[in-house]
C-alpha positions in Angstrom: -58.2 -27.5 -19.8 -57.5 -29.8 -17.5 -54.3 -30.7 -19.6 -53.1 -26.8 -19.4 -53.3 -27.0 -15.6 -51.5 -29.8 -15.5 -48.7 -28.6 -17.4 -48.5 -25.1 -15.7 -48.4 -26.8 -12.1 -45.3 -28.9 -13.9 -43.7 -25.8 -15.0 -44.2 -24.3 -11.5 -42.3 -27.1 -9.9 -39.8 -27.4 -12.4 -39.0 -23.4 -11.7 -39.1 -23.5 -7.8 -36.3 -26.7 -7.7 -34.3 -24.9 -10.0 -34.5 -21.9 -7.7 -33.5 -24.2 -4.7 -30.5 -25.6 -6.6 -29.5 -22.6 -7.5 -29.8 -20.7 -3.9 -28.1 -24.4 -2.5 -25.2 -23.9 -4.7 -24.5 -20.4 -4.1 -24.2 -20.9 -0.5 -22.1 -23.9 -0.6 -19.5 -21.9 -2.7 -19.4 -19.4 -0.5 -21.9 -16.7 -1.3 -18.9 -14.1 -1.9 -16.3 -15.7 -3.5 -16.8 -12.9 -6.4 -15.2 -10.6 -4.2 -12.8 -13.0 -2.7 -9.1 -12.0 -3.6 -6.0 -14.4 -4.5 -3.2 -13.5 -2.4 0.3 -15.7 -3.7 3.0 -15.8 -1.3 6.7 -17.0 -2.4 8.2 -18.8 0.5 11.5 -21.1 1.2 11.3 -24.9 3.2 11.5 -24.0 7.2 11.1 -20.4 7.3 8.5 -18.1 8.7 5.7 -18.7 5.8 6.2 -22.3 5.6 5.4 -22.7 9.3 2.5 -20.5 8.8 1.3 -23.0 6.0 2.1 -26.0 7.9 0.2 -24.6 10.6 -3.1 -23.3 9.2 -4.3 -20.1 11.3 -2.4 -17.7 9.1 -5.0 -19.2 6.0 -8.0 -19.3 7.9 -7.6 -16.0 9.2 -6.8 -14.3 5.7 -10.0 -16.5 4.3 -12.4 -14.6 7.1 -11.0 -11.0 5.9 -11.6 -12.1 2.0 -8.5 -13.4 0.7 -7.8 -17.1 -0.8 -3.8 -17.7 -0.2 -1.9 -19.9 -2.7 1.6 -20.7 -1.3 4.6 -21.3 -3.9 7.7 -22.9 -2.9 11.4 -22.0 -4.1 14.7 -22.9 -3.6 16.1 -19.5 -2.9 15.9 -15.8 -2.6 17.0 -15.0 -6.3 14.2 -17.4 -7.5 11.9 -15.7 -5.3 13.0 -12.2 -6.9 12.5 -13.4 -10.6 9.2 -14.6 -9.5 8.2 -11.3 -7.5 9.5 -9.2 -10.9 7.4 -11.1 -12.9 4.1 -10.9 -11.0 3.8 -14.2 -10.2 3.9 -14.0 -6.6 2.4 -10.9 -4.5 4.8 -11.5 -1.2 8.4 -12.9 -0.9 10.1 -14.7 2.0 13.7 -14.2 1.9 16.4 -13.2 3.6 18.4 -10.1 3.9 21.0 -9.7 0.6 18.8 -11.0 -2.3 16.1 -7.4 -2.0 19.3 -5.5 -2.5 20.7 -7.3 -5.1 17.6 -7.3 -6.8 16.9 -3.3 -6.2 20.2 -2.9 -7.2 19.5 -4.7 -11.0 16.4 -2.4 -11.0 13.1 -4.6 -9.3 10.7 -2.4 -7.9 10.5 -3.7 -4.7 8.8 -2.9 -1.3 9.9 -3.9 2.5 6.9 -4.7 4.0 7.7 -6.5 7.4 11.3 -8.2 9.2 11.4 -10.9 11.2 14.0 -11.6 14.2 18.1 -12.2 14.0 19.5 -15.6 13.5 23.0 -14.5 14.4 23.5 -18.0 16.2 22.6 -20.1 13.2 24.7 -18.2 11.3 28.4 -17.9 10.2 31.5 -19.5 8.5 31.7 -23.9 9.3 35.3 -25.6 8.9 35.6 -29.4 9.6 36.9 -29.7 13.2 40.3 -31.4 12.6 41.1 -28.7 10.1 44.1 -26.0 11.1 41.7 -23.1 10.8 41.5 -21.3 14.0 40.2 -18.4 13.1 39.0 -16.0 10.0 42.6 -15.2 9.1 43.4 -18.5 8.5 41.1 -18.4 5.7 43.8 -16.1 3.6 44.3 -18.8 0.7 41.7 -21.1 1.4 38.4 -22.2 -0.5 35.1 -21.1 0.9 31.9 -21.9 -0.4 28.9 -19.4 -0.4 26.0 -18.8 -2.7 26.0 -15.4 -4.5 23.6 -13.0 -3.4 22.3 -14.3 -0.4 23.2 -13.6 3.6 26.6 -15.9 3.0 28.0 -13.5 0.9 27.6 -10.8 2.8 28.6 -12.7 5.8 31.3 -13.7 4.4 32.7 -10.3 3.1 32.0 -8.9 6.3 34.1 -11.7 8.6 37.2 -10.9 6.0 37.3 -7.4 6.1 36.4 -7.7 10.3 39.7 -9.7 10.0 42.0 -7.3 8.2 41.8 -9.2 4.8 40.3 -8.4 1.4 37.8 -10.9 -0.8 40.8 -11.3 -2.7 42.6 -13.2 0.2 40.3 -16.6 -0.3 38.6 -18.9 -3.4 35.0 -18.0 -3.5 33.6 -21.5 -4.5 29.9 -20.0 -5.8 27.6 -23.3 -4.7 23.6 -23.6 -3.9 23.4 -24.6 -0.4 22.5 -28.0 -0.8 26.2 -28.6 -3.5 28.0 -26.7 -1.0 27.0 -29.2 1.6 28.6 -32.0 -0.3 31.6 -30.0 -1.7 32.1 -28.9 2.2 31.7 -33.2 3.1 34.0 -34.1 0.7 36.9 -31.7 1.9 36.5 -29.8 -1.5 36.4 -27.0 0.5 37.9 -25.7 3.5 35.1 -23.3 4.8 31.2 -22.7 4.1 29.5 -20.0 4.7 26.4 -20.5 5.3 22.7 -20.5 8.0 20.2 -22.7 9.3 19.3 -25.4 8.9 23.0 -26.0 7.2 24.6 -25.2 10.2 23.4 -27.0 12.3 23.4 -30.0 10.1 27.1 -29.7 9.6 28.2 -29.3 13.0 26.1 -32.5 14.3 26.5 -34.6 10.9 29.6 -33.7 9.3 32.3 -33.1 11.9 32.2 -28.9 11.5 32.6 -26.2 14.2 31.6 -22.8 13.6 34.8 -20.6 13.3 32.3 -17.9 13.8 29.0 -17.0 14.1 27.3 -13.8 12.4 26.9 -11.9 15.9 28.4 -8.5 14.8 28.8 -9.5 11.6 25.0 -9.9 9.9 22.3 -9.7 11.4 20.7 -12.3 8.6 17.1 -11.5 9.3 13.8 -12.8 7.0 12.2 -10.1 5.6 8.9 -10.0 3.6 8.6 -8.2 0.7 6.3 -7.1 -2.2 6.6 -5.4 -5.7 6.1 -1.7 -5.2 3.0 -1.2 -7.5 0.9 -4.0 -5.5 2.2 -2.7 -1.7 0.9 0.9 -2.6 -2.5 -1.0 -3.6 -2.8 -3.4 -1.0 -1.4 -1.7 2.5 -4.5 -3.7 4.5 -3.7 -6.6 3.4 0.1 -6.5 3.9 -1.6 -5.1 7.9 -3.3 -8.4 8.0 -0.3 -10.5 6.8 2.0 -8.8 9.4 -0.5 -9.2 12.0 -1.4 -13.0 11.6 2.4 -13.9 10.6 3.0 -12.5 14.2 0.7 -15.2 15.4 2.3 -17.9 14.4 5.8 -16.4 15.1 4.9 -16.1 18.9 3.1 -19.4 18.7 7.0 -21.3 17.5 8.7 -19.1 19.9 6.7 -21.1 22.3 5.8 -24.4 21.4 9.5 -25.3 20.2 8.6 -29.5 20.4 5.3 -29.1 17.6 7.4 -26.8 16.1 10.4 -29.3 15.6 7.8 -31.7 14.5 6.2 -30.0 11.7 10.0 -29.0 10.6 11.3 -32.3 11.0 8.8 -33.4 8.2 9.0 -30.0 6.0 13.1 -30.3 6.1 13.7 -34.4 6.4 16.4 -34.2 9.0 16.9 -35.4 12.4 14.9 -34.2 15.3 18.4 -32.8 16.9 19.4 -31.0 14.2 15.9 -29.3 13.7 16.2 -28.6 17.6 19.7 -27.2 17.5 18.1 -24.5 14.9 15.1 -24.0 16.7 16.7 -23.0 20.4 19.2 -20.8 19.0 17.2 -18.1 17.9 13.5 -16.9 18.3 11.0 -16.2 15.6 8.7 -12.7 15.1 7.6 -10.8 12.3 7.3 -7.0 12.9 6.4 -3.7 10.3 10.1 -2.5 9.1 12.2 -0.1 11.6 14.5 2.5 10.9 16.8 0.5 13.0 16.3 -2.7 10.3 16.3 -0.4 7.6 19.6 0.7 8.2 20.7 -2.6 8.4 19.9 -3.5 5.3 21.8 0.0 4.1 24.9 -1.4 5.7 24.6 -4.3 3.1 23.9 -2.0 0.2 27.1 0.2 1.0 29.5 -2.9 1.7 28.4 -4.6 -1.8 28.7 -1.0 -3.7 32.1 0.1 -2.3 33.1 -3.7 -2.5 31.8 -4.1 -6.6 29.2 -6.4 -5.9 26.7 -4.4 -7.0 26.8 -1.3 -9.7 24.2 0.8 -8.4 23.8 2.6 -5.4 20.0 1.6 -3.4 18.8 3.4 -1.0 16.7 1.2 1.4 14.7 4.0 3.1 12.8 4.7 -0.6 11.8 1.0 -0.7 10.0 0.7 3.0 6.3 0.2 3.2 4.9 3.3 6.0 2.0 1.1 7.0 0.6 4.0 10.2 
């Protein structure tokens, strides 16, 4: 009997630490993280996600409304697309041209939110002891760009601004980073091209800008989403608007951590990160039908010019978030 007892009071205790462990576990993971959500953002080195990475509130405050973000890296906006198309990102950070080359090819895309201009950082770079005065003097010349991305448009824009066709240069068709050493090298005679290039070019490789993209582009980020998961997920893309507006007002006024956290992110000198930071200013807003016809103007200059075979109409692919 006495045996029994035993035995019961072991089985008792056994039962009740098992309980413990069990309750101490659960709380430790989290308590919810069944109904936690995984939110994957695409983003490029520098821009407007990669600062909110770097810094940590945009994460933290996602975490407290239920979402886990994973952050993805890419090289560039059409990489970003082809990830976005294939569901394995929920949000892109790119720039203006590669959503309307991608609508154009047939990706269900939404515009969710638009950051500021970066007209300063912007525009065409020829080497300084060149004979290129202005966008003219490009008739004949080689200009590298990258296809489908602000540069192209920029550039197509500046020549026709100009009185010449795309026909009157060489488009050299070069990522940024082999455009940079094609444009060193003098295997070029003009790049197209934004921030961070820019600036690096005109402080480390002997370039003035023969013009910015002030009237030409307005070369904005933009975020955007695949159109089945913005129609499921407006509250969150709220949230990611909101909280990305944080951090944009927080490096519109803390240039020096700013510079720091870039300086590391990009591995260039402090100046050059500097020269891009105090030439334009950083927010992230809900689209406007002023940006939205923006981004029209880029859809009609690359139908009418051949760049693209179908017609897009922006104002179908914005996210109404009231």
């Amino acid at each position: 009997m006495r045996r029994h007892w035993k035995l019961g009071l072991l089985v008792v205790i056994v039962l009740a630490w098992v309980g413990i462990a069990l309750s101490g576990w659960h709380q430790t993971d989290g308590g919810n993280d069944s109904t936690t959500k995984t939110v994957t953002i695409g983003y490029q080195k520098a821009d407007p996600i990669d600062i909110a990475k770097q810094r940590g509130e945009f994460a933290k405050k996602l975490k407290a409304k239920g979402y886990k973000v994973v952050f993805k890296e890419f090289q560039d906006g059409s990489s970003l697309m082809q990830a976005l198309k294939s569901g394995n990102i929920d949000y892109a950070r790119l720039g203006d041209t590669p959503p309307v080359t991608a609508a154009a090819a047939g990706t269900k895309l939404t515009y969710v939110a638009a950051g500021s201009t970066k007209t300063k950082g912007s525009g065409i770079v020829v080497k300084k002891t060149a004979s290129i005065a202005s966008v003219k003097d490009l008739k004949g010349k080689r200009v590298a760009y990258t296809k489908g991305t602000s540069s192209q448009y920029l550039l197509l824009r500046a020549l026709k601004e100009a009185g010449l066709s795309a026909d009157d240069v060489t488009w050299v068709n070069l990522d940024q980073s082999a455009a940079s050493v094609a444009f060193s090298k003098g295997k070029v005679d003009a790049w197209a091209t934004w921030d961070p290039y820019t600036a690096s070019a005109q402080l480390q490789q002997n370039a003035k800008l023969l013009t910015d993209s002030n009237g030409l582009s307005k070369n904005r980020d933009f975020i955007v989403s695949s159109t089945s998961f913005a129609k499921k997920n407006k509250t969150l893309s709220k949230y990611i608007i909101k909280y990305l507006s944080d951090d944009m007002t927080w490096a519109d006024t803390h240039h020096q951590a700013l510079a720091k956290m870039m300086e590391k992110s990009l591995k260039l000198p402090k100046k050059v990160v500097m020269k891009m930071i105090t030439r334009r200013h950083y927010t992230m807003t809900a689209m406007t039908d002023k940006i939205t016809q923006e981004e029209q103007d880029i859809a009609d200059l690359f139908y009418s010019e051949g760049v693209i075979k179908n017609k897009v109409t922006i104002k179908n692919d914005v996210q109404k978030l009231e």
